[in-house]
N, C-alpha and C positions, 0 to 999 in steps of 0.2 A: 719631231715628236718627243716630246717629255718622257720622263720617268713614271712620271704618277698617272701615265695616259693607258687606255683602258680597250683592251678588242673583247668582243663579247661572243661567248660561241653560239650558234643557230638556236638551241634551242632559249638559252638565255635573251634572244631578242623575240622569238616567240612568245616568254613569262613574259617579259616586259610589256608586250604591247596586250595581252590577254589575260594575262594572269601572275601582275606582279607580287601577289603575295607569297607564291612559290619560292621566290627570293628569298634568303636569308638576311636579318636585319645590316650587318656586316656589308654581303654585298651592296643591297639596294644603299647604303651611303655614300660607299665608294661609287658606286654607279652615276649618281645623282652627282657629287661632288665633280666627278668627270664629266658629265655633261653639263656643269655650269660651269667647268673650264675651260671649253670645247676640245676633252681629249679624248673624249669617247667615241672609239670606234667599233664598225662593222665589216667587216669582210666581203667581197664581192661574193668570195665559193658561199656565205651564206645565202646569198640572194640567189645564186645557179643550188642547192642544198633544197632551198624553199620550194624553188620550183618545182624538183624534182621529187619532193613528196608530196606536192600537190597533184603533179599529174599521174602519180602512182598510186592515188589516192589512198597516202596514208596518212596525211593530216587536211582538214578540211578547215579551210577561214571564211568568215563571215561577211569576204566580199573576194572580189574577183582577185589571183594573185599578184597582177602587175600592179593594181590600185593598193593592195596592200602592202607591198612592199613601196610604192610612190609616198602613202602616207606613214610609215613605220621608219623610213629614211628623215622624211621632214621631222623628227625628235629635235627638240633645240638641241645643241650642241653635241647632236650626235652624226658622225662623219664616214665616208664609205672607204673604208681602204683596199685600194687594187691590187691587183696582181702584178708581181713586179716580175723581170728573169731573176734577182735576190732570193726572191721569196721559193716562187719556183724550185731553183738548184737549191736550196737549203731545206727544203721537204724534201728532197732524195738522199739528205746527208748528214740527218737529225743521229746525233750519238744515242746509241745504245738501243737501237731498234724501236719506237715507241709504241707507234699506233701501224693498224694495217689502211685505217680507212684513210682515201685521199683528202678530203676534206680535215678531218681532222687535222692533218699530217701540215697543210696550208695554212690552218690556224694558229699551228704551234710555231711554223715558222715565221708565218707573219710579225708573232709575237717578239720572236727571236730577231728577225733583223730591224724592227722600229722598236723595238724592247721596250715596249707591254705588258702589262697583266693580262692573261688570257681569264675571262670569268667564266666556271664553266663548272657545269656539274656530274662533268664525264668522272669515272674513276681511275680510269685509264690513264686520262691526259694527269689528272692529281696527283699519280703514284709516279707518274714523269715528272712531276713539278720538281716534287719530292727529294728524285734520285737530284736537283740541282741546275738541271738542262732547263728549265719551262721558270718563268714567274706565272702562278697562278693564283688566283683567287676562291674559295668555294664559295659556288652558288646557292 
């Protein structure tokens, strides 16, 4: 995976596919840029993320969640990254304590061992970026 390759947090692949103008001008380039390089990735905990607000019902999509996420994956150039044991152990042992939430915590890492830009419009994960641990982007 490149340098200039891109993991997008949950709710950023949400704007994306519903509401890309939530985006700022900045990210949707990089975004785009990274999907016509095919470095744009997704996270699996997104797809288990989605689920899990769907069947909590606290965000509702305008089609069933497996179809949307089947068609939200089909993005040209955009790619599913899994869960590694890397990934795993390095969200137990993220410097400086960042996030509580586990997902989060998976994002950052993922970031951290195929070294990403995480896009995201968390303030949490930014003020991580920040301290120098995280490459991030704001959404």
């Amino acid at each position: 995976m490149s340098d200039a390759g891109l993991v997008i947090d949950t709710h950023v692949w949400l704007w994306i596919e519903a509401d890309p103008d939530r985006l700022g001008k900045a990210a949707r380039a990089r975004i785009d840029a990274a999907a016509r390089a095919g470095s744009l990735w997704v996270s699996v905990m997104s797809v288990w993320e989605i689920g899990m607000l769907v069947a909590k019902d606290r965000i509702r999509l305008a089609m069933p969640v497996d179809e949307w996420v089947r068609q939200a994956s089909a993005t040209p150039g955009m790619q599913m990254l899994g869960l590694i044991p890397d990934i795993a152990l390095e969200s137990t042992r993220l410097p400086d304590a960042p996030h509580g939430d586990p997902v989060d915590r998976m994002l950052i890492a993922s970031a951290r061992v195929h070294n990403l830009t995480l896009v995201t419009a968390d303030e949490k994960i930014l003020a991580y970026a920040a301290l120098g641990h995280l490459k991030a982007l704001q959404a």
